[in-house]
C-alpha positions as a printed Julia matrix, in Angstrom:
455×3 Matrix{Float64}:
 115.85   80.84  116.67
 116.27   84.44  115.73
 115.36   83.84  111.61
 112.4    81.55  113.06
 110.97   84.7   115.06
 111.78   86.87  112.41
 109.46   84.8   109.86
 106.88   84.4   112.93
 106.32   87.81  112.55
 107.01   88.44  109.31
 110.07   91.06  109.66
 111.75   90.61  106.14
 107.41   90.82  104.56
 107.56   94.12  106.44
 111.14   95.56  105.67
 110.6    95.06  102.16
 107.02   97.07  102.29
 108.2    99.8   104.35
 111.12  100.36  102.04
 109.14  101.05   99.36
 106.75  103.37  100.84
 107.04  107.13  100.01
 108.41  109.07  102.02
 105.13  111.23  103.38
 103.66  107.77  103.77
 106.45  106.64  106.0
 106.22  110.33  108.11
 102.35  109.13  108.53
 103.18  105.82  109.54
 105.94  107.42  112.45
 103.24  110.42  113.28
 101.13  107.5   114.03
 103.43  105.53  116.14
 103.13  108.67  118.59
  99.48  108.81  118.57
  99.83  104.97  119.71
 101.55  105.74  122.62
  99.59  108.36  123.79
  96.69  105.44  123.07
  98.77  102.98  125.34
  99.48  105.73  127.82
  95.69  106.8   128.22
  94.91  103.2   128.71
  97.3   103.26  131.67
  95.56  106.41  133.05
  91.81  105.0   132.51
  93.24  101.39  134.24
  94.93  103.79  137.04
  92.1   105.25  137.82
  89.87  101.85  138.69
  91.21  101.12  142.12
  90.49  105.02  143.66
  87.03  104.18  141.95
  86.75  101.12  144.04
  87.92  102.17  146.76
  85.99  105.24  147.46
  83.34  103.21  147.03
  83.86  100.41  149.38
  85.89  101.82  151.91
  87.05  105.41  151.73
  89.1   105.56  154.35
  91.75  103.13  152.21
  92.67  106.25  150.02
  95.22  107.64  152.28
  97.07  104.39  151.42
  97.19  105.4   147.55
 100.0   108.13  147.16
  98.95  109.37  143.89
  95.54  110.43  145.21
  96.52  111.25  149.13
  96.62  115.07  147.82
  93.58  115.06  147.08
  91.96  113.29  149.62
  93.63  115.85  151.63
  92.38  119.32  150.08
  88.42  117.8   149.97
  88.96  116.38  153.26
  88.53  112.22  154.15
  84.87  113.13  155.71
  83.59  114.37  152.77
  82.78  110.79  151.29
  80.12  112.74  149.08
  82.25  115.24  147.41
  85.57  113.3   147.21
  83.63  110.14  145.75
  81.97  112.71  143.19
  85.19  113.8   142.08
  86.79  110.31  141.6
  84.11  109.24  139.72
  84.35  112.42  137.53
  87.78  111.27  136.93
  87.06  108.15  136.06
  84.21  108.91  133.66
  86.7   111.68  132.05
  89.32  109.17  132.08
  87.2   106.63  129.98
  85.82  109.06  127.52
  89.73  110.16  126.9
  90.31  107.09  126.26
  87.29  106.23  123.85
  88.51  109.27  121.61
  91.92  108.4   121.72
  91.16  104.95  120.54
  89.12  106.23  118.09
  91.5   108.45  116.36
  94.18  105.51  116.4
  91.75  103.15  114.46
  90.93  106.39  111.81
  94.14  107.21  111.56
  95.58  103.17  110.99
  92.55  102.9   108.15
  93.27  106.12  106.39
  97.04  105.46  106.64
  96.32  102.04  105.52
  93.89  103.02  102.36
  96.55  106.21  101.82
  99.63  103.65  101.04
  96.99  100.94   99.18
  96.38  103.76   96.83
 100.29  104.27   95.87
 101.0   100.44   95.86
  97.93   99.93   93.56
  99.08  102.61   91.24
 102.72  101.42   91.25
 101.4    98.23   90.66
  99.16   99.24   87.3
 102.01  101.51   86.29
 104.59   98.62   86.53
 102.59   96.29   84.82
 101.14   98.87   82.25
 105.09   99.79   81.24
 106.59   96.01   80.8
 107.15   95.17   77.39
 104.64   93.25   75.06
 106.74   90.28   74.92
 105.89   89.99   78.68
 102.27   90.45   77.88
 102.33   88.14   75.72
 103.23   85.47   77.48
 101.67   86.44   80.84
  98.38   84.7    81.67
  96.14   88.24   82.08
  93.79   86.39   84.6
  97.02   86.46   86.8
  98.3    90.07   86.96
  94.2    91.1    87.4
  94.21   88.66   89.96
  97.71   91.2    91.47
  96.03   94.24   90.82
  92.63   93.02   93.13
  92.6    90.23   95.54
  96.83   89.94   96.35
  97.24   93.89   96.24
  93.82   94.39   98.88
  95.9    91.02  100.81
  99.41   93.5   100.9
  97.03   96.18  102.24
  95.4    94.46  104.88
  98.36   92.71  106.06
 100.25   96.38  106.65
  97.05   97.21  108.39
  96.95   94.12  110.93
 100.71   94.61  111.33
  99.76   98.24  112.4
  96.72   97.13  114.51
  99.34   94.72  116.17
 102.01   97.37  117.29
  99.2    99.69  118.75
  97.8    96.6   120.28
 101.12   95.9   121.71
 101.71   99.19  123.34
  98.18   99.06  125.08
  99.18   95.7   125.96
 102.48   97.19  127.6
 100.52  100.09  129.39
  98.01   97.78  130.78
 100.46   95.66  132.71
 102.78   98.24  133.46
  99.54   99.7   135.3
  98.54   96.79  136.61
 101.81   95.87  138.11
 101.47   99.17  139.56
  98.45   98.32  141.53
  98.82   95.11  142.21
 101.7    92.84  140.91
 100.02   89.61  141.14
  97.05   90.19  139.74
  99.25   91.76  136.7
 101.18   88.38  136.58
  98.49   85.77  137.02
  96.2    88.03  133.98
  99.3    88.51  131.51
 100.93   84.43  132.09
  97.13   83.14  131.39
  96.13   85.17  128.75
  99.88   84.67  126.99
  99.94   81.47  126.99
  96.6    80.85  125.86
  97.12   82.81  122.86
 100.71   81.53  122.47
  99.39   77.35  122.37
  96.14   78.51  120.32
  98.69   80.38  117.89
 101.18   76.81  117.91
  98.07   74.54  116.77
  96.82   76.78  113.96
  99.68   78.27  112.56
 100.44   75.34  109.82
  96.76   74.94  109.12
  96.06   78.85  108.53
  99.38   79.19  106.23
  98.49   76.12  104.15
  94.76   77.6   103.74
  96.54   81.06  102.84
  98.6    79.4    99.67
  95.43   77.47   98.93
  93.67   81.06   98.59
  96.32   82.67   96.65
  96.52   80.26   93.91
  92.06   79.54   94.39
  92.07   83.26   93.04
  94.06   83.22   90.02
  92.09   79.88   89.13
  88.69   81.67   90.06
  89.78   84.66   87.57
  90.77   82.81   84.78
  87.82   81.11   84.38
  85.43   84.37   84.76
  88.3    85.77   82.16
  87.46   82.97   79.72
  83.62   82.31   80.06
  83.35   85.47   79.9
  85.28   87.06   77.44
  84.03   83.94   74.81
  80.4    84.34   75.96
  79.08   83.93   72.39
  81.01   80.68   71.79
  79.51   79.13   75.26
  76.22   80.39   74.15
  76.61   78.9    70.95
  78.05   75.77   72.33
  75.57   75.63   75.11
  78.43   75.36   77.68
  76.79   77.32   80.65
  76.55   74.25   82.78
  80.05   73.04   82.65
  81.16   76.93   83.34
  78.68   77.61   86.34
  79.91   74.06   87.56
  83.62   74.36   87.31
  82.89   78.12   89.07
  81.42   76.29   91.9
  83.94   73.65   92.59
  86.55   76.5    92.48
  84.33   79.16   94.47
  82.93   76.81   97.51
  86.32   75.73   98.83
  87.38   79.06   99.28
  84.46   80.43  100.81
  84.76   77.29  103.22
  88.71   78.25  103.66
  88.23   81.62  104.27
  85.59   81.06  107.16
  87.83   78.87  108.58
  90.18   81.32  109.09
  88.15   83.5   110.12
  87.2    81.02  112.91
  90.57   80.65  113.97
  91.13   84.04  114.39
  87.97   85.08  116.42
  87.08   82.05  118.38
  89.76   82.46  121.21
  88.28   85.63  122.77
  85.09   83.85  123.12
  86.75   80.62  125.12
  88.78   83.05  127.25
  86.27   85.53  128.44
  84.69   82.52  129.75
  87.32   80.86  131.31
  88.49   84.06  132.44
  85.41   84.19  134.68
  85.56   81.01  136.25
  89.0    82.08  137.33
  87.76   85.23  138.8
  85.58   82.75  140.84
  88.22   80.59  141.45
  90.35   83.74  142.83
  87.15   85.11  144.93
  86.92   81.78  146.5
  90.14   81.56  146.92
  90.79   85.35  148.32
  87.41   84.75  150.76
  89.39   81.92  152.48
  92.19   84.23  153.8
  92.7    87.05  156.42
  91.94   90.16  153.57
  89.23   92.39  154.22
  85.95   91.61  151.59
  87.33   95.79  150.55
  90.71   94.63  149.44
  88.96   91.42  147.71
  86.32   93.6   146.15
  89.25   95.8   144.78
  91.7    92.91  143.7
  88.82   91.36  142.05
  87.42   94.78  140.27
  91.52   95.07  139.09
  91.58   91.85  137.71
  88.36   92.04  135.64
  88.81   95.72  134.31
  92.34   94.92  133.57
  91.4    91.43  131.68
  88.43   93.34  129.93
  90.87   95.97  128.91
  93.77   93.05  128.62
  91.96   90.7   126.62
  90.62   92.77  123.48
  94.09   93.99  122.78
  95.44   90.1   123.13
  92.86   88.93  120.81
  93.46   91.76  118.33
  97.15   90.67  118.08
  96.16   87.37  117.62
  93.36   87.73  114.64
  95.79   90.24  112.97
  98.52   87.62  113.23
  96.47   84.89  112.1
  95.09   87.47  109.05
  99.12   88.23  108.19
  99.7    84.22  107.83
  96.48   84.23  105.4
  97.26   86.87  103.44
 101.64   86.55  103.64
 101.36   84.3   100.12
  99.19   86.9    98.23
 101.47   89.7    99.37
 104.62   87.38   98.47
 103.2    86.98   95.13
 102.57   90.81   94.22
 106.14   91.94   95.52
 107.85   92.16   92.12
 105.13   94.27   91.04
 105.46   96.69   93.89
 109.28   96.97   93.86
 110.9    99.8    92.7
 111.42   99.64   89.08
 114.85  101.53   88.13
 113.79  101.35   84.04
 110.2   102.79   84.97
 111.72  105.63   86.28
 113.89  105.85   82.79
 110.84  105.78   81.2
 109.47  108.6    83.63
 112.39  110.48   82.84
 112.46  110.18   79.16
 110.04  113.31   77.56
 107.5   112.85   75.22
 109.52  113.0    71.77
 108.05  114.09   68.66
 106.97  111.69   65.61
 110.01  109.99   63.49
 109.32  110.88   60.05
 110.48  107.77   57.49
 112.67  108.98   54.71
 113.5   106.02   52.79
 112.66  102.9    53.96
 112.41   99.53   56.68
 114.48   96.84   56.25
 113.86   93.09   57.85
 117.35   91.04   57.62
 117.8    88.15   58.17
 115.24   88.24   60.51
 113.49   85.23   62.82
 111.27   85.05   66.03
 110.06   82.71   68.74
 107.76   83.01   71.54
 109.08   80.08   73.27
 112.78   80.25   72.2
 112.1    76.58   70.56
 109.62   77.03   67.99
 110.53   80.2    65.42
 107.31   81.61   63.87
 109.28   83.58   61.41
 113.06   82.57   60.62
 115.18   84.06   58.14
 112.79   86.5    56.79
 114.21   89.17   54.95
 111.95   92.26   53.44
 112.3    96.06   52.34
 109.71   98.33   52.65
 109.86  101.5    50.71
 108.78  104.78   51.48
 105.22  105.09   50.07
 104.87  102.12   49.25
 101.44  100.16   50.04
 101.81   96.54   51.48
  99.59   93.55   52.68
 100.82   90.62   54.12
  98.72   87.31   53.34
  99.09   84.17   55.01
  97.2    80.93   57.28
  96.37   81.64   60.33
  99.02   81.44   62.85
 101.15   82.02   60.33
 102.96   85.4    61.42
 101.49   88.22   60.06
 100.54   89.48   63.43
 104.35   89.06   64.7
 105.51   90.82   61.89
 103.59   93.69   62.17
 104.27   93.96   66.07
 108.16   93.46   64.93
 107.45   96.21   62.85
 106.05   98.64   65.53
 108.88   97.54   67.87
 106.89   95.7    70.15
 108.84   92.65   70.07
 112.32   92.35   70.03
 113.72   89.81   67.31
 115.2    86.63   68.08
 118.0    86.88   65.9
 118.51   89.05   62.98
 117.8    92.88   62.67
 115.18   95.99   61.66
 116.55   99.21   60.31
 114.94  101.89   60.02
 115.96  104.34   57.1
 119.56  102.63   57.55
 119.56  103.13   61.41
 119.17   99.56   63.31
 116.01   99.11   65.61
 117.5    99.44   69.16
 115.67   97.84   71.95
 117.66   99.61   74.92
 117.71  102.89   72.78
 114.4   104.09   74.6
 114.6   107.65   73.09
 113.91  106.56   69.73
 112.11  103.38   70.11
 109.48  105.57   71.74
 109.86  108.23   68.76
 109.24  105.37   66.13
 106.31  103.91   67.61
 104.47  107.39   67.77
 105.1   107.55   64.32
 102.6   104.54   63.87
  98.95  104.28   63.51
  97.75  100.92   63.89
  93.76   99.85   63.66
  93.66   96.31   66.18
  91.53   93.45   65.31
  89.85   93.98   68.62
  88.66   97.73   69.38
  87.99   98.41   73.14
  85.86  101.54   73.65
């Protein structure tokens, strides 16, 4: 039960992301905890502040009854209904703008905090990938880590953002029903048990259907990049080839489904607040039909009423909040699953961090290939057993068919791929792959002209 409620909310998503936060970015994140509660707490003063509102209007007399405002009622004086209801509704208008600023700076502050950390993980994220090794390159579809570094890295973002948006939510959510119990503990438990369970059997039918559409988007994105990466990047061979059509095509039957998932989702997260505002009026009616049937005074029913919708049109926003942002987090959990091992830590980046720039190696006497053989795969060898000595000075061109290796060689050469088996020495010393210090000295001794120049 406990590791289902932990996944429900995604606990282990969010222990992993806060521990590798910075630590200013983790002060920001508890500096904004506090402004949250003084959120919730001005909620509970603008909700407190309702019922001497109503009151004073409807029957004046009744504010003796409420001890929080009995001093005051007694320094203006009960039979001054014109001053003492112009200084309850002062409060209450004071009370509301608070609030409105308050809320305000919460949502600014969640953003900025938000677009603050998305910065670092993006540039942890380029960094990590910009330091692995060629070999990794080379094997990597690219369509996949650009596919990281935009769509699944904005996904990690927004989901720390909804989980924020949830806690604040949470705490106004708190407030309101402490305050509401306050003034009337009914009304607090009828609001809070309808609105709950709404949300709670709206978030039970959804919650497979949103999670498979969120895996569908992940992997809908890496597809959708690839094939912009390879119509694209060969745009004079599908001009040539006249292959528009079966591009633009292929684009669309990739494109449409998840423009049609996504406003799904999108649906399932808004819709609710729409069917409970109006169902929460028709029980208000219910209740004033209900309340006009008894004994109570149409005062006390105008009041109980006026608590229950002010504290359902402050309840329900919050609700729904925690429910879109929930139903965002289950969209988006996949994407930010798939960009975690780029935003881990990375113990050998920081050896590379620490390592300072070294100056050129200057060759003496010469490179030696022994024995030397290579594989992409680790099943078929594109080079095996070669064995060469180049001297210092000397001039040398490698000719051979395509595919043939003279591309590997050269990149064995620059020590950008490791050998399978077999060894490089450089003026007698062996070509070490964990010796960082003067791998990185050897290849800044190298000028190398690429077949394909990027300006």
């Amino acid at each position: 039960m406990v590791s289902k409620l932990r996944n429900i909310f995604y606990l282990p998503t969010l222990v992993f992301l806060w521990r590798n936060l910075k630590k200013d970015k983790k002060f920001r994140i508890l500096n904004l905890f506090i402004i949250m509660l003084i959120c919730g707490l001005a909620e509970l003063v603008s909700l407190s502040s309702v019922i001497p509102f109503l009151v004073v209007l409807t029957d004046p007399y009744k504010l003796n009854d409420i001890a929080l405002i009995k001093p005051l009622v007694d320094v203006i004086g009960i039979e001054n209904k014109t001053k003492l209801t112009l200084v309850i509704t002062l409060f209450f208008i004071l009370a509301t703008i608070f609030t409105m600023f308050v809320r305000l700076l919460n949502i600014k502050l969640t953003v900025n905090t938000s677009a603050s950390i998305g910065s670092d993980f993006s540039n942890k994220v380029f960094t990590n990938i910009l330091y692995k090794p060629y070999s990794w390159h080379v094997n990597i579809n690219s369509s996949n880590f650009l596919s990281e570094l935009t769509n699944n890295l904005t996904a990690a973002v927004n989901f720390l953002t909804s989980a924020l948006r949830i806690i604040s939510s949470l705490i106004i959510i708190v407030c309101i029903i402490l305050g509401l119990i306050a003034i009337n503990p009914t009304v607090a438990y009828i609001a809070f048990s309808f609105f709950s369970f709404a949300y709670v059997l709206l978030a039970f039918l959804i919650r497979k259907k949103v999670s498979l559409n969120g895996i569908f988007l992940e992997s809908s994105y890496k597809k959708q990049f690839k094939l912009l990466q390879e119509s694209l990047g060969a745009i004079r061979e599908v001009i040539l080839s006249n292959n528009q059509k079966y591009f633009a095509e292929s684009y669309i039957k990739i494109d449409k489904p998840i423009r049609y998932r996504e406003a799904q989702n999108a649906f399932f997260g808004q819709s609710p607040r729409f069917i409970l505002e109006s169902v929460s009026l028709i029980l208000i009616a219910i209740i004033a039909y209900l309340l006009t049937t008894t004994d109570i005074q149409n005062s006390q029913v105008i009041a109980i009423l006026g608590t229950f919708a002010v504290g359902s049109q402050r309840l329900l926003p919050s609700m729904q909040q925690v429910f879109s942002e929930w139903a965002n987090m289950k969209t988006w959990a996949p994407m930010v699953h798939s960009v975690f091992p780029f935003i881990k830590n990375n113990l050998s980046l920081d050896k590379q961090f620490s390592i300072k720039k070294n100056k050129k190696y200057v060759l003496k006497k010469e490179i030696e290939f022994k024995n030397l053989s290579f594989s992409y795969n680790g099943y078929i060898f594109v080079l095996k057993n070669v064995n060469l000595l180049i001297r210092k000075g000397y001039k040398v061109g490698i000719i051979g068919e395509t595919g043939g290796g003279k591309s590997t060689i050269i990149n064995l050469l620059m020590g950008l791929l490791e050998p399978t088996s077999g060894d490089i020495f450089v003026d007698g010393k062996k070509l070490n792959f964990f010796d960082d210090r003067f791998l990185n000295s050897w290849r800044s001794s190298i000028s190398h002209v690429p077949q394909n120049i990027f300006l």
